[in-house]
VOVEX-563118 format. One record per residue (C-alpha): residue number from 1; x, y, z; residue in three letters. Coordinates in Angstrom, 3 decimals, decimal comma, m for minus. Example, Ala and Ser with C-alpha at 12.3 -4.5 7.8 and 13.67 -1.06 7.14 Angstrom:
% VOVEX-563118
+-------+----------+----------+----------+-------+
: lovex :        x :        y :        z : nuvex :
+-------+----------+----------+----------+-------+
:     1 :   12,300 :   m4,500 :    7,800 :   ALA :
:     2 :   13,670 :   m1,060 :    7,140 :   SER :
+-------+----------+----------+----------+-------+
//
This chain:
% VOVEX-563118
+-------+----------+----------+----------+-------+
: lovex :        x :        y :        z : nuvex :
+-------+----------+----------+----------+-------+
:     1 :   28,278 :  m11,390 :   m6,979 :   UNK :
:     2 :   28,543 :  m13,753 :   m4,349 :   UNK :
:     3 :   25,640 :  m12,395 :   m2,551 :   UNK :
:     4 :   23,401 :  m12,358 :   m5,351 :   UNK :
:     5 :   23,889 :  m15,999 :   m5,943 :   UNK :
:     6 :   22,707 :  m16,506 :   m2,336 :   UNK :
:     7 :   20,084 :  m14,414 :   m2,718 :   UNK :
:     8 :   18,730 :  m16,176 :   m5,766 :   UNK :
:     9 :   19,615 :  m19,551 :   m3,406 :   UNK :
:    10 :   17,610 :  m18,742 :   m1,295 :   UNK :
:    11 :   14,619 :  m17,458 :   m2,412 :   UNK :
:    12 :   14,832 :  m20,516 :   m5,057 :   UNK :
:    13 :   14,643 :  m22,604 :   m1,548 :   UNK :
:    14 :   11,784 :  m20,642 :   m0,312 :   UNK :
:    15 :    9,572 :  m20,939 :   m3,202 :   UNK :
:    16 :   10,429 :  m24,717 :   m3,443 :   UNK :
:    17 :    9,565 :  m25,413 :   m0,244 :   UNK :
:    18 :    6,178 :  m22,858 :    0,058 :   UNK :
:    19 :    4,920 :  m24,558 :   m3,031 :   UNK :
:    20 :    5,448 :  m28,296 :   m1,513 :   UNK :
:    21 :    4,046 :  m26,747 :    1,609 :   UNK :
:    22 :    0,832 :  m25,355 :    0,022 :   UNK :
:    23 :    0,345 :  m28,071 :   m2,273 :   UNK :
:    24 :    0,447 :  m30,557 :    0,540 :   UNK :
:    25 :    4,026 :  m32,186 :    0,479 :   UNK :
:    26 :    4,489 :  m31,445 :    3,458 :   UNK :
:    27 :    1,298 :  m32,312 :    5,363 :   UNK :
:    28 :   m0,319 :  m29,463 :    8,287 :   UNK :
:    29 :    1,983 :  m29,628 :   12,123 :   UNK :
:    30 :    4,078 :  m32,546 :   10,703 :   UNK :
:    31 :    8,029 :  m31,489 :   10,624 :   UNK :
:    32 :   10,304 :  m30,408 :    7,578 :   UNK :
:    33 :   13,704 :  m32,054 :    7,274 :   UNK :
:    34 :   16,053 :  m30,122 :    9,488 :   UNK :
:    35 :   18,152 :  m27,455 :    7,974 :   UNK :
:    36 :   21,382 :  m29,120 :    7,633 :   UNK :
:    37 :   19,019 :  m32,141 :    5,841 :   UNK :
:    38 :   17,355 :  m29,183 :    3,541 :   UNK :
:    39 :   20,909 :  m27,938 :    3,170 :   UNK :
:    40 :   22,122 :  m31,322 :    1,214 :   UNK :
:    41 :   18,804 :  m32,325 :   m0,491 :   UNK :
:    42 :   18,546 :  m28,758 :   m2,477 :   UNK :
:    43 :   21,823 :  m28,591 :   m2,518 :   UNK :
:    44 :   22,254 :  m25,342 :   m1,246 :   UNK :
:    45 :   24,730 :  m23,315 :    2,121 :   UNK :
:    46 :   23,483 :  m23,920 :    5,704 :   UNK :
:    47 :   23,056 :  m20,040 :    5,793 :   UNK :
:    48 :   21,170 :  m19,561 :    2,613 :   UNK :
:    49 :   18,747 :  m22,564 :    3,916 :   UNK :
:    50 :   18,641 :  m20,678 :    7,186 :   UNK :
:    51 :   17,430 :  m17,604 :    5,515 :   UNK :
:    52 :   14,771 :  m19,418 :    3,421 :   UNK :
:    53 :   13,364 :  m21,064 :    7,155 :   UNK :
:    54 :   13,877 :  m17,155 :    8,074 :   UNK :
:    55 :   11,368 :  m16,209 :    5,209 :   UNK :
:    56 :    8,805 :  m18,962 :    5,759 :   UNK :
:    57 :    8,105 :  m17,957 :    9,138 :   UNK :
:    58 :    7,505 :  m14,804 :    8,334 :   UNK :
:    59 :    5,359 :  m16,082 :    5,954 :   UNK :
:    60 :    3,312 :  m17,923 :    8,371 :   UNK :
:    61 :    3,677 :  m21,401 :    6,923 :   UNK :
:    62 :    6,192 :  m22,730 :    9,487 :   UNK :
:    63 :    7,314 :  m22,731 :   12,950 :   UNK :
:    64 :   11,101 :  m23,425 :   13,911 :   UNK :
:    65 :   11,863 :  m23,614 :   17,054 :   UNK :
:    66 :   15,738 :  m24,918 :   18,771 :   UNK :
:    67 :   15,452 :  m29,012 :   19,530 :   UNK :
:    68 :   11,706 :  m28,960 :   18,181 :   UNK :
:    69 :   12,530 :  m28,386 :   14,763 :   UNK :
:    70 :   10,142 :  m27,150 :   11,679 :   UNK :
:    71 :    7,015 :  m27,906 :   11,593 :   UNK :
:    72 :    4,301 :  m26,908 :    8,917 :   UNK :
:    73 :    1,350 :  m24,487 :   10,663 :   UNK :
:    74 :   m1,978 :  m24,733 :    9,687 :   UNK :
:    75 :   m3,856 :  m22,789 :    6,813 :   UNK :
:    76 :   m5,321 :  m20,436 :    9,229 :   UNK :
:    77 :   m1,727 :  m18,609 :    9,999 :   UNK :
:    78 :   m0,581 :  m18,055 :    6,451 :   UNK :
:    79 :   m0,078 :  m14,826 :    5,409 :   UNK :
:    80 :   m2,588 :  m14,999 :    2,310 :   UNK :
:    81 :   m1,721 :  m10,837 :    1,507 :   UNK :
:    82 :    1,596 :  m12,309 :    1,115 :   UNK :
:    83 :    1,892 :  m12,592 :   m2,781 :   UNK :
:    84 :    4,558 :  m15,495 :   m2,663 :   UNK :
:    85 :    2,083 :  m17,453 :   m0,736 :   UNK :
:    86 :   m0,844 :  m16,312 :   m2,852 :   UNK :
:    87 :    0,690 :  m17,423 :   m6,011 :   UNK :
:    88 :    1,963 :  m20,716 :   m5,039 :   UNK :
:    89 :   m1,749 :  m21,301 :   m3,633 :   UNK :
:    90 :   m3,385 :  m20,174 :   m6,927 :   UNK :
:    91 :   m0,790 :  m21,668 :   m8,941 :   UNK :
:    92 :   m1,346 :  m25,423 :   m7,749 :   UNK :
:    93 :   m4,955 :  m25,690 :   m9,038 :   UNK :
:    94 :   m6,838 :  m24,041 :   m6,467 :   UNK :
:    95 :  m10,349 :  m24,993 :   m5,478 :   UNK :
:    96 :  m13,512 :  m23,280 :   m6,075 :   UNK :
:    97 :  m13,696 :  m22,740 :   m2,769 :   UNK :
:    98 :  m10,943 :  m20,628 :   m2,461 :   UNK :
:    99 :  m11,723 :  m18,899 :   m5,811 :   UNK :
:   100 :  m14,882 :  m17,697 :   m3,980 :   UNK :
:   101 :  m13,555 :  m17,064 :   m0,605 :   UNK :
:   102 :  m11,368 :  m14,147 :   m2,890 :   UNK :
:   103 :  m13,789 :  m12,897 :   m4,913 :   UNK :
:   104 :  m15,688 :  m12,257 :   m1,623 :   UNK :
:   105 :  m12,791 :  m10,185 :   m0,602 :   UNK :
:   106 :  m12,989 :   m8,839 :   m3,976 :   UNK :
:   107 :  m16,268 :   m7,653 :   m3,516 :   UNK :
:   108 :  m16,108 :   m6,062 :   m0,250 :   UNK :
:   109 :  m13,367 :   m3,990 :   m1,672 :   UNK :
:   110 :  m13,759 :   m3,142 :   m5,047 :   UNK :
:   111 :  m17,196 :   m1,820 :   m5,361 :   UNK :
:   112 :  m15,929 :    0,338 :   m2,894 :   UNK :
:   113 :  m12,787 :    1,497 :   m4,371 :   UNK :
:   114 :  m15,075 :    2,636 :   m7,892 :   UNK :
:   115 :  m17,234 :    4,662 :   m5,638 :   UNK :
:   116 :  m13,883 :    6,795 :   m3,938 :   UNK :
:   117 :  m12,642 :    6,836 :   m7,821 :   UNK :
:   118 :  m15,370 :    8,535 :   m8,670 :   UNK :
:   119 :  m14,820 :   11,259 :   m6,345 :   UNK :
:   120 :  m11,022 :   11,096 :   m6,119 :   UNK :
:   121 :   m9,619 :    9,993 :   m9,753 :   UNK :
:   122 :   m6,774 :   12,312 :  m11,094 :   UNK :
:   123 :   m7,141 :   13,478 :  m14,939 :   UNK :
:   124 :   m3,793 :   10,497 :  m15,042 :   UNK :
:   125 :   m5,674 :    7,845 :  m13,163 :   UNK :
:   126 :   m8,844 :    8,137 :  m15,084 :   UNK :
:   127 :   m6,306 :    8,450 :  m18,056 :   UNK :
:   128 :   m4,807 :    4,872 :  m16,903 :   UNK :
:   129 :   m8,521 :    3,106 :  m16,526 :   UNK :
:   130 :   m9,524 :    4,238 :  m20,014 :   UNK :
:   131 :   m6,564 :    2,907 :  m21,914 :   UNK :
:   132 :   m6,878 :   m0,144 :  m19,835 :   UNK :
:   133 :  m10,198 :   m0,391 :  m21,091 :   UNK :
:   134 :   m9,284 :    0,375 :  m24,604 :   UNK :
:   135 :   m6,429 :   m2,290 :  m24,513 :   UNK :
:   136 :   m9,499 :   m4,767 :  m23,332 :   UNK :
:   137 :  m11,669 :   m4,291 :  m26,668 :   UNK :
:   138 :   m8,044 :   m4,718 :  m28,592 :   UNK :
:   139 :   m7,746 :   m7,942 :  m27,261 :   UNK :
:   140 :  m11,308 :   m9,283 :  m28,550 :   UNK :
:   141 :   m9,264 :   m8,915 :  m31,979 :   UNK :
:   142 :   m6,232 :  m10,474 :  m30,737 :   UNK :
:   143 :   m4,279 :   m7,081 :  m30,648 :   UNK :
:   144 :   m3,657 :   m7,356 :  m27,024 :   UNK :
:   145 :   m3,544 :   m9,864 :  m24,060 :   UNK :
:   146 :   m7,385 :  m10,248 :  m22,550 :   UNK :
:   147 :   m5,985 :  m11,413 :  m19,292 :   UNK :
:   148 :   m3,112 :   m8,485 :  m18,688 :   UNK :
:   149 :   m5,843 :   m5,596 :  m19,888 :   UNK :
:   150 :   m8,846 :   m6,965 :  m17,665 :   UNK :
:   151 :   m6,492 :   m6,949 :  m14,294 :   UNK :
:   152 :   m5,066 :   m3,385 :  m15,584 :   UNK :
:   153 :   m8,337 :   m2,262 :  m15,606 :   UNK :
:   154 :   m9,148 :   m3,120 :  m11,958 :   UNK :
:   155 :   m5,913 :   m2,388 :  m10,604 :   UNK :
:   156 :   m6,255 :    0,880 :  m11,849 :   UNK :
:   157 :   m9,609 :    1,340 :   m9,703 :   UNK :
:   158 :   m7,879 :    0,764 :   m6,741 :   UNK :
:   159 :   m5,091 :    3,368 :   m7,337 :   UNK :
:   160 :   m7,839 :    5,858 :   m8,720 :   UNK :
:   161 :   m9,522 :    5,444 :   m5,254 :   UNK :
:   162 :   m6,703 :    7,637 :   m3,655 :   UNK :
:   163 :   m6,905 :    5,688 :   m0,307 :   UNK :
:   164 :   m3,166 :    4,239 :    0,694 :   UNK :
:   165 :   m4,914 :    1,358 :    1,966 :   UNK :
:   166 :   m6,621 :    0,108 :   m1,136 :   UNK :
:   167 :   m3,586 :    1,027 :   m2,983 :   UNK :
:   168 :   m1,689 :   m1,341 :   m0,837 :   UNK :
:   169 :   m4,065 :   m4,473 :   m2,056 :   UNK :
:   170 :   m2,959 :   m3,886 :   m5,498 :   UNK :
:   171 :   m0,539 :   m6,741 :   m5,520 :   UNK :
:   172 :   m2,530 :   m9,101 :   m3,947 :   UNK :
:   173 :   m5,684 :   m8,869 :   m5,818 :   UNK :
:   174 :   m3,340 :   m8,808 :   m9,285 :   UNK :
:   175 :   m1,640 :  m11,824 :   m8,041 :   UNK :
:   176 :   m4,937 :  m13,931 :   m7,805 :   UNK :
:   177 :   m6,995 :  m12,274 :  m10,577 :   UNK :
:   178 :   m4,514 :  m13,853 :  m13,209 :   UNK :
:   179 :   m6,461 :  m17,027 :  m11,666 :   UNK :
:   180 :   m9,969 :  m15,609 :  m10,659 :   UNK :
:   181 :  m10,280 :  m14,271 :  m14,076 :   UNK :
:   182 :   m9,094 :  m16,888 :  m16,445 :   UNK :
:   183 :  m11,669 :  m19,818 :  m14,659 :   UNK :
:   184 :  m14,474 :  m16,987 :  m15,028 :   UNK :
:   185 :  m13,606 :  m16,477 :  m18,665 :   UNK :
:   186 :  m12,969 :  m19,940 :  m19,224 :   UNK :
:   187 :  m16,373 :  m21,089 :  m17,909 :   UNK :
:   188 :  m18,193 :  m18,459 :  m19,222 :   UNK :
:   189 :  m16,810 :  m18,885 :  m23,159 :   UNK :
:   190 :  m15,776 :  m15,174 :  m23,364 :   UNK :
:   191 :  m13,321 :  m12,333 :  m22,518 :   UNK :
:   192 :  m14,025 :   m9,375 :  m19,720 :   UNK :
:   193 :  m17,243 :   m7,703 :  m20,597 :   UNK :
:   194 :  m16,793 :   m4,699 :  m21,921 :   UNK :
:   195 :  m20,217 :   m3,013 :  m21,843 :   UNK :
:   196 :  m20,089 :   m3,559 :  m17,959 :   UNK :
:   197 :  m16,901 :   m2,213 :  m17,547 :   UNK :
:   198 :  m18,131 :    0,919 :  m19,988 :   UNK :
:   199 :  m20,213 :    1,819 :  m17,729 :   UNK :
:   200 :  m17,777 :    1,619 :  m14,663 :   UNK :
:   201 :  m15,751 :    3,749 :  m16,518 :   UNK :
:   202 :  m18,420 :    6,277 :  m17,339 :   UNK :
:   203 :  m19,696 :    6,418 :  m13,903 :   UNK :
:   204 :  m16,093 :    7,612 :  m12,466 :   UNK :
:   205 :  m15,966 :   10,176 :  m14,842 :   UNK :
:   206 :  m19,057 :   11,313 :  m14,280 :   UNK :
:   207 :  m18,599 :   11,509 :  m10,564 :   UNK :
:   208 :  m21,111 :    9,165 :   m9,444 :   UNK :
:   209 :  m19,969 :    6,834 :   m6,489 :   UNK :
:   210 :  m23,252 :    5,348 :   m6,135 :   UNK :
:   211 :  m23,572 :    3,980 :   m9,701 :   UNK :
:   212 :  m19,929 :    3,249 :  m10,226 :   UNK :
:   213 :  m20,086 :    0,920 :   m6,659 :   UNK :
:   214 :  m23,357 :   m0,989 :   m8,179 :   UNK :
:   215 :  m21,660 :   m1,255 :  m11,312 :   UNK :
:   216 :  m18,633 :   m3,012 :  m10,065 :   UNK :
:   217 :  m20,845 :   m4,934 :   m7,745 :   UNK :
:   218 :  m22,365 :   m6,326 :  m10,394 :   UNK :
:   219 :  m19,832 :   m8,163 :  m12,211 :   UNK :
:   220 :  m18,496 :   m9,422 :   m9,022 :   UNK :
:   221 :  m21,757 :  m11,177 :   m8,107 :   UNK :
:   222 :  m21,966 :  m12,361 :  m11,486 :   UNK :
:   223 :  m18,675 :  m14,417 :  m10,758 :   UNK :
:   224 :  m19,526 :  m15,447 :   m7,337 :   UNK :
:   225 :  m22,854 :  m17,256 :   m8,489 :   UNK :
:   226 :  m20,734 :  m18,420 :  m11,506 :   UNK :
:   227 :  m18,157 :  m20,325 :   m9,092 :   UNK :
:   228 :  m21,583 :  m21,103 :   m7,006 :   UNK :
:   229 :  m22,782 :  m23,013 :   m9,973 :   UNK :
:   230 :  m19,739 :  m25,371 :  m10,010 :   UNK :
:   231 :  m19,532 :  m25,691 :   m6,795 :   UNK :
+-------+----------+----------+----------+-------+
//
């Protein structure tokens, strides 16, 4: 029991402090209170504070080093696969710029991933994508949730790719579609489309990479010139 409640400590500490850390709190190579100061001003044991630091570093949004303390690294060394990191980014307004610098990542990937689907996809994975899909057009009636059904959908491209690579983005690019998608939505006055993603859906089945990786494409550089727009 005891070491659940310093589990939950400490990971408390760690998201507390990655969130003022992304958000600007605490500014780029200036220092963090020291551990024992962290320790009393959230409360919380030297050792679960210690393990928090611990998780940070790893992290890549601070350095701690004996008699030089902890001091915030720059946006270039954090781990932005990390979905901790990820989510605190996305979930503290993020800029456009950022929106596009992931749906660039999006795009190099995910056309990609429909064209292996299309040769690789399992009778269960194409199984997965359709009711994904189906669960899409439920929510334009409000029988379903538009946000949760659209980022199904995709994740389930990357799975039906069959390459453990892909597979391993699945987190991340779930993690900052529940942002990516709701500004595209949002600006655009409507839900996923579902013709487009029809026809993603028919070119897996149908085996052909080629149309399936223009189809995705498509949709992608729709959102990238509608973040452009605003920019």
């Amino acid at each position: 029991m005891a070491t659940n409640i310093k589990h939950n400590l400490t990971y408390q500490l760690t998201h507390d402090l990655g969130k003022a850390i992304v958000t600007g709190t605490y500014k780029v190579n200036e220092s963090l209170p020291t551990e024992a100061e962290l320790s009393v001003e959230y409360d919380v044991s030297r050792s679960a504070t210690r393990e928090a630091v611990k998780m940070l570093s790893a992290k890549g949004l601070i350095t701690s080093r004996p008699k030089k303390g902890i001091t915030v690294l720059p946006e270039e060394s954090w781990n932005m696969f990390d979905t901790d990191v990820l989510g605190w980014i996305l979930s503290s307004n993020p800029s456009l710029k950022v929106l596009k610098s992931f749906t660039e990542v999006r795009a190099a990937i995910e056309p990609s991933a429909a064209a292996l689907a299309a040769v690789n996809a399992s009778e269960e994975d194409l199984a997965e994508i359709e009711h994904a899909l189906e669960r899409m057009k439920a929510a334009e009636t409000g029988l379903d949730d538009p946000l949760d059904s659209d980022i199904a959908f995709h994740t389930g491209l990357l799975k039906a790719s069959g390459n453990p690579f892909i597979i391993q983005l699945t987190d991340f690019i779930s993690t900052a579609l529940k942002v990516s998608i709701r500004y595209t939505n949002a600006t655009k006055g409507a839900t996923g489309d579902i013709e487009a993603h029809t026809q993603i859906l028919n070119a897996i089945k149908s085996g052909e990479p080629d149309t399936a990786r223009q189809c995705v494409k498509e949709i992608l550089d729709e959102a990238i010139e509608l973040i452009n727009s605003n920019l």
